[in-house]
Structure formats: C-alpha cells, structure tokens
RONU-615759 format. One record per residue (C-alpha): residue in one letter; y, x, z; residue number from 0. Coordinates in Angstrom, 2 decimals. Layout:
// residues N
R   type        py        px        pz   seq
R      a         Y         X         Z   NUM
...
This chain:
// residues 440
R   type        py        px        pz   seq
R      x     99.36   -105.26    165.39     0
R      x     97.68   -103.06    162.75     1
R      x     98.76   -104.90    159.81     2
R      x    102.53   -103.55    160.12     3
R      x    101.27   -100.08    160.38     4
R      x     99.32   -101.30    157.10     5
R      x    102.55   -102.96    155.83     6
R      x    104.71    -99.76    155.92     7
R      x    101.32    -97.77    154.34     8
R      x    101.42    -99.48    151.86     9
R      x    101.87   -101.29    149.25    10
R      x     76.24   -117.78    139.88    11
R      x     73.35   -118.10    139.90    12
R      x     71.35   -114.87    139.81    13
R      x     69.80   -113.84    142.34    14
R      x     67.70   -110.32    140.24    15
R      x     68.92   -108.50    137.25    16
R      x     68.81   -110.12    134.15    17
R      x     67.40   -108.87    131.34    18
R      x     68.04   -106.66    128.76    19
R      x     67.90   -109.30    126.29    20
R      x     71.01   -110.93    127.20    21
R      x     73.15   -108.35    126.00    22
R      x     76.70   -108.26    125.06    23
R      x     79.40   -106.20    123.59    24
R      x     80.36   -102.93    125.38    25
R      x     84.13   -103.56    127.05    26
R      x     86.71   -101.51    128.46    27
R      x     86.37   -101.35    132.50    28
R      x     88.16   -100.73    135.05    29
R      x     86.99   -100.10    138.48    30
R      x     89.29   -100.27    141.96    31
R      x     87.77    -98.46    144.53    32
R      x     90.51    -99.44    147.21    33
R      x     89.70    -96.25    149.28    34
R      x     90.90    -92.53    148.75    35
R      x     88.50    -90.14    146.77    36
R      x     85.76    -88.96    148.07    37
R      x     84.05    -91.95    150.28    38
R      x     82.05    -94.81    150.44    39
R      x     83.66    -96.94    148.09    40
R      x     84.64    -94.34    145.57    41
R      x     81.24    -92.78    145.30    42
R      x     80.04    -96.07    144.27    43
R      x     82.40    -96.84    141.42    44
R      x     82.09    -93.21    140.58    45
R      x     78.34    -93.74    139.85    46
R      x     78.77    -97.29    138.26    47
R      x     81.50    -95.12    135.86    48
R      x     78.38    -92.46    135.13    49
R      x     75.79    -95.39    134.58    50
R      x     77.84    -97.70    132.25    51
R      x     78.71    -94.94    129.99    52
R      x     74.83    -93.60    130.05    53
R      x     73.52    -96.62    129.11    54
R      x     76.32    -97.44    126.68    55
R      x     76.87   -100.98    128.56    56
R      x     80.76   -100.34    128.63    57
R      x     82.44    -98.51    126.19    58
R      x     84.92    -96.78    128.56    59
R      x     85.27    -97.08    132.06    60
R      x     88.16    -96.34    134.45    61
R      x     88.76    -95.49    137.96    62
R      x     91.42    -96.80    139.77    63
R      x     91.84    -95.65    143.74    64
R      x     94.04    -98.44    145.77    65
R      x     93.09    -96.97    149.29    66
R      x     94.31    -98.12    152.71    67
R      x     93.64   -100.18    155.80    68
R      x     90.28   -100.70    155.01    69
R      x     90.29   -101.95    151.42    70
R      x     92.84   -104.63    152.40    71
R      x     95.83   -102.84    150.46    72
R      x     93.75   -102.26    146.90    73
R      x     92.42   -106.16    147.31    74
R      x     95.72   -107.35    147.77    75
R      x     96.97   -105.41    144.57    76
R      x     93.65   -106.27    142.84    77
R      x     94.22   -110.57    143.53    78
R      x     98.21   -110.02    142.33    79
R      x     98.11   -108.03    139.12    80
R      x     94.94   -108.09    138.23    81
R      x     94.20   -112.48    137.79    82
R      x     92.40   -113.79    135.13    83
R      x     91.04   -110.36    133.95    84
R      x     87.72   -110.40    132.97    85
R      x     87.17   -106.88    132.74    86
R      x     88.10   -105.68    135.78    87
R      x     85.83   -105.04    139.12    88
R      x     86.66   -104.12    142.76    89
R      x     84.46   -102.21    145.00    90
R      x     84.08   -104.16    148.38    91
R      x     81.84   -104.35    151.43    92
R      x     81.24   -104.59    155.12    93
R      x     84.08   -102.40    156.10    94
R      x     86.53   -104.86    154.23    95
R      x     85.44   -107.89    155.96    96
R      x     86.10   -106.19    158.96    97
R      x     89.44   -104.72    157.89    98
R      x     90.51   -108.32    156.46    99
R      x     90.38   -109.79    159.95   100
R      x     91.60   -106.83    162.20   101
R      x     95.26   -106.44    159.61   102
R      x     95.26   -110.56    159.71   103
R      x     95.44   -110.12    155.76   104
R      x     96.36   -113.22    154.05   105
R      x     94.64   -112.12    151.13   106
R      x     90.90   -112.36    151.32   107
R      x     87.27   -111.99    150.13   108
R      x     87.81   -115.80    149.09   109
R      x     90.58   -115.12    147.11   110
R      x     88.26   -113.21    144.53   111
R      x     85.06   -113.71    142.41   112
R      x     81.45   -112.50    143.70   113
R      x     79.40   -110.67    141.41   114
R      x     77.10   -108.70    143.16   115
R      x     76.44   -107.03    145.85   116
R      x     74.91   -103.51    145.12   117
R      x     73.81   -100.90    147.91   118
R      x     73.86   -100.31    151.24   119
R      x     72.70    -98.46    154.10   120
R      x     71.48    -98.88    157.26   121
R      x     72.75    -97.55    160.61   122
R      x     70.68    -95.78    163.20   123
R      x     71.45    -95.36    167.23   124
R      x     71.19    -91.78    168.35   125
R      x     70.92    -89.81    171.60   126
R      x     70.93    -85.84    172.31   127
R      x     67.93    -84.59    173.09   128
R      x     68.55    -84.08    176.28   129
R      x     68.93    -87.73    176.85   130
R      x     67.24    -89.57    179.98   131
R      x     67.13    -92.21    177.88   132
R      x     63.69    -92.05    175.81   133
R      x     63.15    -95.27    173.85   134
R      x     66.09    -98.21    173.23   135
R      x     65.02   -100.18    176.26   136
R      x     66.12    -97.26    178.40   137
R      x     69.30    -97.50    177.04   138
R      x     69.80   -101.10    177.03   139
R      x     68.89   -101.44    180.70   140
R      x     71.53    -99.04    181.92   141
R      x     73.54   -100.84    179.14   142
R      x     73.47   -104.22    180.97   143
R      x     73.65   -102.83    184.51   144
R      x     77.01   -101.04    184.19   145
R      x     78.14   -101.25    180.42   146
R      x     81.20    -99.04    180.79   147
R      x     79.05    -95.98    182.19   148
R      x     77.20    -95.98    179.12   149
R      x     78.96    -94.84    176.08   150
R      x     79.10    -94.74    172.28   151
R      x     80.06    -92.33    169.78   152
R      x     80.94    -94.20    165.77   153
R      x     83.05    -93.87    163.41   154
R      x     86.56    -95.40    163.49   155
R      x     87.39    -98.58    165.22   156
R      x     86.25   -101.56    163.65   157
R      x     83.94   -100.61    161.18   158
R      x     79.88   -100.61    160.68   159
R      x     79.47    -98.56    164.21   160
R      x     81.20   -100.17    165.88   161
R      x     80.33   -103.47    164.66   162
R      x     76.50   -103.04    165.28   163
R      x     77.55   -101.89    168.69   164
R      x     79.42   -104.95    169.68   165
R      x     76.58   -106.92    167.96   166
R      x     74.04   -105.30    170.15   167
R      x     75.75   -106.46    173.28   168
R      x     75.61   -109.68    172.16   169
R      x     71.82   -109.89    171.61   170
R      x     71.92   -108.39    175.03   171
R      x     74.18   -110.10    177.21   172
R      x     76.32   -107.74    177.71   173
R      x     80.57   -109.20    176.84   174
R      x     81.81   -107.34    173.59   175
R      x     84.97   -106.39    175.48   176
R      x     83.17   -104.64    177.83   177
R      x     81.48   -101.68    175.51   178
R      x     82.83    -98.67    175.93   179
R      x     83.39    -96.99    172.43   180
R      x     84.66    -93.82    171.36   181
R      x     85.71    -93.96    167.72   182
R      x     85.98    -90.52    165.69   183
R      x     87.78    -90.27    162.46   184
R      x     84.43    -88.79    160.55   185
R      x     81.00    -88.52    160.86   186
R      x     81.27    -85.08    161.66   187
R      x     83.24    -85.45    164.75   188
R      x     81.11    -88.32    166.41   189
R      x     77.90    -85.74    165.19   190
R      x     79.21    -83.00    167.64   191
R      x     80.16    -85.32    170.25   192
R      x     76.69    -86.58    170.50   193
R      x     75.21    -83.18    170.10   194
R      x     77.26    -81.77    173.05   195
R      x     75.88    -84.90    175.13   196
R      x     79.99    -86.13    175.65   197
R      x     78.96    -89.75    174.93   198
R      x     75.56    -91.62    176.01   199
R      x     75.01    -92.74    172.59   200
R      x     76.08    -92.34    168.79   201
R      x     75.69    -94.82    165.73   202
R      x     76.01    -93.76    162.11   203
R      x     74.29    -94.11    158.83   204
R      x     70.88    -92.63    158.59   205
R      x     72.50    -89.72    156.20   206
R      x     74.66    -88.49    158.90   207
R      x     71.98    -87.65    161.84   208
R      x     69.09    -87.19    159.07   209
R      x     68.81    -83.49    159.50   210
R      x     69.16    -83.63    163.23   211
R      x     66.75    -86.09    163.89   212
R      x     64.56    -84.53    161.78   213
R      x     64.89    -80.39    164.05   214
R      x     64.69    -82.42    167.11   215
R      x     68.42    -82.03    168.24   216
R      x     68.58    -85.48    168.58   217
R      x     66.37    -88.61    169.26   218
R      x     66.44    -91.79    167.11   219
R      x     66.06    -94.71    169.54   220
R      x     66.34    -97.73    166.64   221
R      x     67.22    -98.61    163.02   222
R      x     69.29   -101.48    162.41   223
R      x     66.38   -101.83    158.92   224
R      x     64.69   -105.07    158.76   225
R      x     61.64   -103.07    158.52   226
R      x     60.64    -98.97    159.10   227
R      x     62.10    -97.06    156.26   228
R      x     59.80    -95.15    154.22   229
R      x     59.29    -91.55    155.20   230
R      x     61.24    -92.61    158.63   231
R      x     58.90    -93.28    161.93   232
R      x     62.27    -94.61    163.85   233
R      x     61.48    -98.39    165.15   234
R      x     63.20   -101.00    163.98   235
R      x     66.17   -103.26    167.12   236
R      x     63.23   -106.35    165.79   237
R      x     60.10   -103.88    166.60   238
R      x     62.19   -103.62    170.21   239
R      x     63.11   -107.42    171.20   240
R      x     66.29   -107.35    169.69   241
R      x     66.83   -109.98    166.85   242
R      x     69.58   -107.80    164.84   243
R      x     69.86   -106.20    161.70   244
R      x     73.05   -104.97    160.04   245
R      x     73.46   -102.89    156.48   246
R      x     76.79   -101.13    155.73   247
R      x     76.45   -102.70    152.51   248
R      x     78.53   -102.29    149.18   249
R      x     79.32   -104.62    146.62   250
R      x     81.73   -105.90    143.53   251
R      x     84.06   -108.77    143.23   252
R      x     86.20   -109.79    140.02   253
R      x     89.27   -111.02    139.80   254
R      x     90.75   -115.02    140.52   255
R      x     91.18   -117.12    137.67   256
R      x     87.67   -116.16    135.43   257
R      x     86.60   -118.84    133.78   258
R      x     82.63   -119.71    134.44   259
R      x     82.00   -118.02    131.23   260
R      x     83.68   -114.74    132.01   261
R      x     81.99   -114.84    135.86   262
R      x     78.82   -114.49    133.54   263
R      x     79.47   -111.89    131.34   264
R      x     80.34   -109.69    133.95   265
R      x     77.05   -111.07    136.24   266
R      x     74.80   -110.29    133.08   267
R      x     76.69   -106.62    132.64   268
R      x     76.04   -105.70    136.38   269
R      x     72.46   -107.24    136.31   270
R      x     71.74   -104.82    133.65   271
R      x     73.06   -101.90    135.47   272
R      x     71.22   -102.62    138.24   273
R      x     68.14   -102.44    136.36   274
R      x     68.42    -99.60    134.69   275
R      x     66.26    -96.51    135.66   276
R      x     69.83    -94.74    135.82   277
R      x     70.88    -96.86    138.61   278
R      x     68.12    -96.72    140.53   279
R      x     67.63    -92.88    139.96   280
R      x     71.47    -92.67    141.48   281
R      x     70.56    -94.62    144.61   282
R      x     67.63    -92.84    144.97   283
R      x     69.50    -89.56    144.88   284
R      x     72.69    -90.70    147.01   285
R      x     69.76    -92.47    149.87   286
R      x     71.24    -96.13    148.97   287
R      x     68.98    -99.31    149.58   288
R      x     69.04   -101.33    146.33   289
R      x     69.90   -104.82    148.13   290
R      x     71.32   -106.30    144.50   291
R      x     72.18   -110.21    145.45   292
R      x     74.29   -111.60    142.14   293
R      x     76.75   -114.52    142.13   294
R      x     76.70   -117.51    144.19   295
R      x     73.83   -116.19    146.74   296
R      x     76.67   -113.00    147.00   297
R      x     79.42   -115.26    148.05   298
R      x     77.40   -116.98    150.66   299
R      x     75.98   -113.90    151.65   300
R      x     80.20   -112.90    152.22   301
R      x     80.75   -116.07    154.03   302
R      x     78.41   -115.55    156.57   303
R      x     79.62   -111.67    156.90   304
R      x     82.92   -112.72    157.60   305
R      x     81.73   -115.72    160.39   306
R      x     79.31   -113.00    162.02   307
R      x     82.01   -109.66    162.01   308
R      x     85.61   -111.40    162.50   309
R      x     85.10   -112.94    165.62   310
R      x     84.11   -109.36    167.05   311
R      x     87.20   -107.48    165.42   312
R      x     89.14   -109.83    167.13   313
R      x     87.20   -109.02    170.57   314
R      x     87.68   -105.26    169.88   315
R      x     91.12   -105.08    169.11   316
R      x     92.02   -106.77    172.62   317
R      x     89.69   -104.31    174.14   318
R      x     91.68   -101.31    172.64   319
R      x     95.37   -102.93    173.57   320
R      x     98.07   -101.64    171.83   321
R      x     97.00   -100.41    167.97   322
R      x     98.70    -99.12    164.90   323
R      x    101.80   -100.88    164.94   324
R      x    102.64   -100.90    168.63   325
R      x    102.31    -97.07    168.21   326
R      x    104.11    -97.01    165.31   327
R      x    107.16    -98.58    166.94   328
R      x    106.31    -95.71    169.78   329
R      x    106.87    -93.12    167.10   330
R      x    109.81    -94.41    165.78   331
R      x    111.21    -95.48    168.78   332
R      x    111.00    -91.92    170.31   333
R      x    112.27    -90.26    167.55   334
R      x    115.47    -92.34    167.77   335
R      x    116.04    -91.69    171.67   336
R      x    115.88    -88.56    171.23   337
R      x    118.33    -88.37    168.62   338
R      x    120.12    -89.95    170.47   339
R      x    119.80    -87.48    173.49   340
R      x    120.45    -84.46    171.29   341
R      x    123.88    -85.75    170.69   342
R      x    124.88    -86.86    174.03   343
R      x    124.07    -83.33    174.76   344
R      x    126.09    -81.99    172.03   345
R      x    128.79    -84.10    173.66   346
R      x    128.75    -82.98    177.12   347
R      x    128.55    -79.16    175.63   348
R      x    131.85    -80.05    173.92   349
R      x    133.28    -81.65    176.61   350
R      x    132.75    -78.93    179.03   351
R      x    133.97    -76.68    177.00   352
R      x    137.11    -78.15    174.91   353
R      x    140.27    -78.82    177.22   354
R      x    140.53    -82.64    177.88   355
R      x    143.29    -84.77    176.38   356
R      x    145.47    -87.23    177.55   357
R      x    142.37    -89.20    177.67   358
R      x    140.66    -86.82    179.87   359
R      x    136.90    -85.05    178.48   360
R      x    135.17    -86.53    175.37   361
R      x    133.30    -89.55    176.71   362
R      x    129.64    -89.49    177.29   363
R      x    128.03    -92.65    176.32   364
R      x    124.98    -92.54    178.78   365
R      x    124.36    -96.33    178.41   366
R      x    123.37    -95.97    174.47   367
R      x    120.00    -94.08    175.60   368
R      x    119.01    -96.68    177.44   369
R      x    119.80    -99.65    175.14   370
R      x    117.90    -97.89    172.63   371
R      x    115.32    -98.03    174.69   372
R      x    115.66   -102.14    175.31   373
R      x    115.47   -102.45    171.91   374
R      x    112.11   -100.61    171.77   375
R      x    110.81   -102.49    174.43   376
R      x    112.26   -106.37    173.03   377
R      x    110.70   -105.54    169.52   378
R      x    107.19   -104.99    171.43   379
R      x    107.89   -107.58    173.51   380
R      x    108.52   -110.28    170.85   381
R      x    106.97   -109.23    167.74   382
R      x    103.96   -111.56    168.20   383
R      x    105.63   -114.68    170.15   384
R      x    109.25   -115.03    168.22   385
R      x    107.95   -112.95    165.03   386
R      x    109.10   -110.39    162.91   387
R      x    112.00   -111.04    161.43   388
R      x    113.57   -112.35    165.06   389
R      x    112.36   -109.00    167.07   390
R      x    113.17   -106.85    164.04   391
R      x    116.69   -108.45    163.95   392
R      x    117.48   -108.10    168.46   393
R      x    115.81   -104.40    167.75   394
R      x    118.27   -103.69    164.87   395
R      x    120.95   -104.95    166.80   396
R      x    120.27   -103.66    170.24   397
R      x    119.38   -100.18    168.44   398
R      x    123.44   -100.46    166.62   399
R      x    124.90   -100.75    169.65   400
R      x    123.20    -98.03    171.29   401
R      x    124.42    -95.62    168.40   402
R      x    128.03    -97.38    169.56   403
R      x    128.44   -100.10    167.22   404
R      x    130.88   -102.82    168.42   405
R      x    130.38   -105.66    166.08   406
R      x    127.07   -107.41    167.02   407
R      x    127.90   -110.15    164.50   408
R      x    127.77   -108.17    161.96   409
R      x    125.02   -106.24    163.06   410
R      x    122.78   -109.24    163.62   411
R      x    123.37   -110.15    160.31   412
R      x    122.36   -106.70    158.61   413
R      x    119.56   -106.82    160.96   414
R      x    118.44   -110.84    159.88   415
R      x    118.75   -109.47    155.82   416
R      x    116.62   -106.48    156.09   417
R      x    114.12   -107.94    157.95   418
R      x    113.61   -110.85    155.81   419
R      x    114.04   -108.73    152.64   420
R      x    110.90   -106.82    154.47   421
R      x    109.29   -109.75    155.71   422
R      x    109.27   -110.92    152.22   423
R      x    108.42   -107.71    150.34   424
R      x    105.55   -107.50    152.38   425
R      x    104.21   -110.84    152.72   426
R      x    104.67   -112.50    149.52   427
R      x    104.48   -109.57    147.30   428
R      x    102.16   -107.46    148.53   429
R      x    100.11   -110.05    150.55   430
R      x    100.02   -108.45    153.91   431
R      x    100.52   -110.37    157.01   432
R      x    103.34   -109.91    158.94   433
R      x    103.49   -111.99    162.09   434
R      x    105.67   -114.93    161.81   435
R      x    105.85   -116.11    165.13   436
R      x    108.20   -119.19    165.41   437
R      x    109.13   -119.62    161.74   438
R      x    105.80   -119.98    160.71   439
C-alpha cells in the first residue's frame, strides 16, 4: 500500500512547432517540477526556465519543486491550487504514469491539460563483459527457460527499468510476475552491480552505461530506439524479433479549467520553444531525443501510456508483496513495542528493588506487549478489506489498551475522529488515495 507511505510524505491540434509568426505577449511562468532538485524532471524545467528567458518568450519564469511519490504529490497540488491558470506548466512523464497507478492516486494525468510532450530518452539492456550471454537472444533464451535465474539490475521499482523489463517478458512469454528484478535507488548503484557481474542483466538510460559501453566494461545487447541511434552501433529489441520500444519520455501539462483559447496560447508558447536553436542546442548538450508531440496527439499519446504501463505496476507490486506502507506500519509498529518493553523493564527493575506494599510488587503488565502487537497485525490485516478509517480505528484502540487504557469506548471514538480527520485530510484535500475498503 504505497500510497499511505505517500500520504504521510506528503502533502490541440499541433502536432510540430508553430511558427514564429504567431507570437504573443511575454507572461509570467511558473514551472512545477514535482521532483526534488537535481533530476529528471527538474533538469527539464530548469532548461525550459534558461530558454524562455533567452529567447525573451516569457518575461520571467519560476521554478517550483513539488517532489514525491513519483510526481503524484506535486500533480495533486498542481490540479487543487493551481485551476484555471493559464500560466502555469507541470513537468510530467513516463515515471508519473507509472507512479499514478502504483499510489492508486485519485488524481490523474486526465485531470490536467496536454500541451506537449518534449524529450526523452531511450533505455538500453546491459551485461558485464564477462557475460556468457553475447547478443539479446542469449539472454532471452535462458530468460524463458528459468526466468528467476536470470536477473536484472534498474533503477527503483516501478519506473522506466523496470517497466521495459516487465514489457520484455511480455513480448516473450515469459509472466511479468515472474522477473526477477533488483531495483537500486540510483544509477550509480545498479552501474556497480552490473559491473561486479551480481545481476545477469542491467537496464538504464543510454547516459548511464555510455562510458562503459564505450571501454568495453560492459556489452550493450539492445536499445529500446525505434531505430540505431546515431554514433551508437547497439541493435535495436525490433532489429532482434522483439516488437517493443519504450522512451523515458518527458513532457508538460497545464492546469484544469483553461479555456480552448488559453490551451492555445500556451501550445503556440511551447511550439516556439521547441523550435528554437536554444532548445535544441540544450537537448543536444543534455543527450535528449526531441520527440515534441503538441496537444490533442499528446493526450492520446498519455492515454495509451497509461493502458500499456498500469496494468504492469499492478503485476509488480504483487510480485514485491508488502511495500511502503506495510513497512511503514513495521516501523512504527516496532518502535511502539519497544517502548513499550523499555518500560515494563523499568517496572520490573523497580519492583525488584522497592519493598512491596500491601498490594504486593508493582504489577508487570506483560499482556500490553502483546496487544500492541495485535494491533499491528489487525491494521495489516484489514487495511485493504474493511479500510482505513476501520483498521486505523481497532489499531488505535487495541494500541490504548496495550499502553493500559480501560475505556475502549472512548478510545474507539478518538480512534474513529482521527482517522477520519486523516482520511479526509488526505483524500479530499490533498487527493491521495487512501483505501476505503467497506465505506467506499
């Protein structure tokens, strides 16, 4: 249940540029990049900020960062207090549609306006050197005889790696559950984990393994390109009998509520970015594809994303069990038993060494460790099934009596507010699913 974890985290017609001749007034931007600085996302609206201001197409320009769980947190934001503004832009791509259907987000990519989708790269499969495996077919054999054995190094669950991983067993016949992948929180990591030969197989962007592919240290088995890149002689998955191509692309959406007028403007002001030598001397110098697709051809473009990549989120998050939230409640759990174990063994220290009253040594309440653990266990149990404000009120209550409360009544009740003032909070006003279970 990774959208709790994410819950307590947080908070048409074009299909090339336009031309310069249907110019408009320079406006005040702002840009979300719903990421922290320094990635994907950022970089982007960090060069659209440079551009716009070079070419004098906005008059000022801000950046806004709105990161978490995938971009879900800064487009949920973006949808609520941003409506009806026509000069504001949010960075999206790939890794949101992904992120939208592994947090169950309420809020999604339909909820906005397309403008355009900008950039991208491709991804590239990888193997050390030392690899038996010496062309893709290799791979894919030993891939379909015993998929577990064979294993793959990506970035972090859910996103671009793993996608074209689970994509490739498709094509191949090989169930989605069944891939064994090793997610690393950076590039970096899944680079020396392929290096070191610890997994059969790594995916990435072509910037990542670039300079290793290019000493030798590692082999480049396919490119997930439509065609070879230029300068590149890695064959395409088409080139190899596999009908699959897949760009971590990046684009921008506007706010709900523009009228058709406004969905222009900003159309015609990112169609002019796009073709400006600027732009394309920024992709060419940050190794982008220029892939610009503008209005309605963008949104159908998103619609198909989102049929092709949610069904295998879905798969992947069964295949990894228990996620963010279920470890969450872990954390939290343990911290509280042990709490609660420090003080019954500040209370049998006390007892053994204060003289007993009438009532004979202080009282050791063993039984509260252990009903703090049921209600641990009954808020896993029933978080999806009865929902959350139902477990979260049993937990509450369970978890009060186990710190030697005596008036479940009252307790439930505490327990029934809070959680609906949460379930609310989160659901309504921040747009971020929280399982509803039986109320729904």
């Amino acid at each position: 249940m990774r959208h709790l974890l994410v819950a307590f985290a947080a908070a048409l017609s074009f299909t090339a540029p336009v031309s310069a001749s249907a110019q408009s007034e320079p406006r005040d931007l702002t840009i979300v990049a719903p990421a922290a600085p320094g990635g994907g996302w950022d970089q982007t609206a960090r060069v659209m900020q440079q551009v716009l201001r070079a070419t004098g197409l906005a008059r000022s320009v801000q950046v806004v960062n709105a990161p978490g769980a995938a971009g879900t947190i800064g487009l949920a934001r973006f949808v609520i207090s941003e409506a009806g503004n026509g000069e504001a832009l949010l960075v999206t791509g790939l890794v949101m549609v992904s992120g939208i259907a592994a947090n169950r987000s309420p809020v999604t990519l339909a909820d906005v306006t397309p403008i355009a989708r900008l950039s991208g790269e491709y991804e590239v499969i990888v193997v050390p050197a030392s690899s038996p495996y010496r062309s893709l077919a290799g791979l894919v054999a030993a891939f379909q005889a015993n998929p577990r054995a064979v294993s793959w190094g990506g970035g972090s669950a859910g996103g671009t790696d793993e996608i074209l991983v689970c994509l490739l067993a498709q094509r191949v016949g090989v169930e989605p559950a069944r891939v064994n992948y090793i997610a690393y929180p950076g590039g970096g990591q899944a680079l020396a984990s392929v290096l070191g030969a610890h997994v059969s197989a790594a995916v990435s962007g072509l910037s990542e393994f670039a300079a290793q592919i290019e000493s030798g240290a590692l082999r480049a088995l396919a490119v997930s390109a439509p065609e070879r890149v230029p300068g590149l002689s890695i064959p395409t998955l088409h080139e190899q009998g596999v009908e699959l191509e897949l760009l971590n692309w990046r684009g921008l959406v506007a706010p709900p509520g523009l009228s058709r007028a406004e969905q222009r403007e900003l159309e015609d002001l990112v169609g002019r970015m796009a073709a400006s030598h600027e732009w394309k001397a920024a992709l060419e110098r940050s190794g982008w594809a220029d892939i610009y697709m503008a209005g309605e051809p963008f949104g159908r473009f998103i619609t198909d994303e989102t049929a092709r990549v949610a069904p295998l989120v879905a798969s992947s998050a069964g295949r990894r069990g228990w996620d963010g939230f279920e470890l969450f409640v872990l954390l939290g759990g343990g911290v509280a038993l042990a709490a609660a174990a420090w003080r019954i063994r500040s209370e049998r220290r006390r007892a053994g060494r204060e003289p007993a009253g009438e009532n004979g040594p202080v009282p050791v309440n063993l039984a509260g460790l252990g009903t703090l653990a049921l209600a641990l266990v009954t808020d896993l149990l029933l978080i999806e099934s009865a929902g959350f404000v139902i477990a979260s009120t049993l937990m509450f209550a369970l978890a009060a009596r186990g710190f030697g409360s005596r008036r479940p009544a009252r307790d439930a009740a505490v327990g029934l507010a809070l959680a609906a003032l949460v379930y609310a909070g989160f659901t309504r006003g921040l747009g971020i699913a929280l399982p509803a279970g039986v109320l729904g």
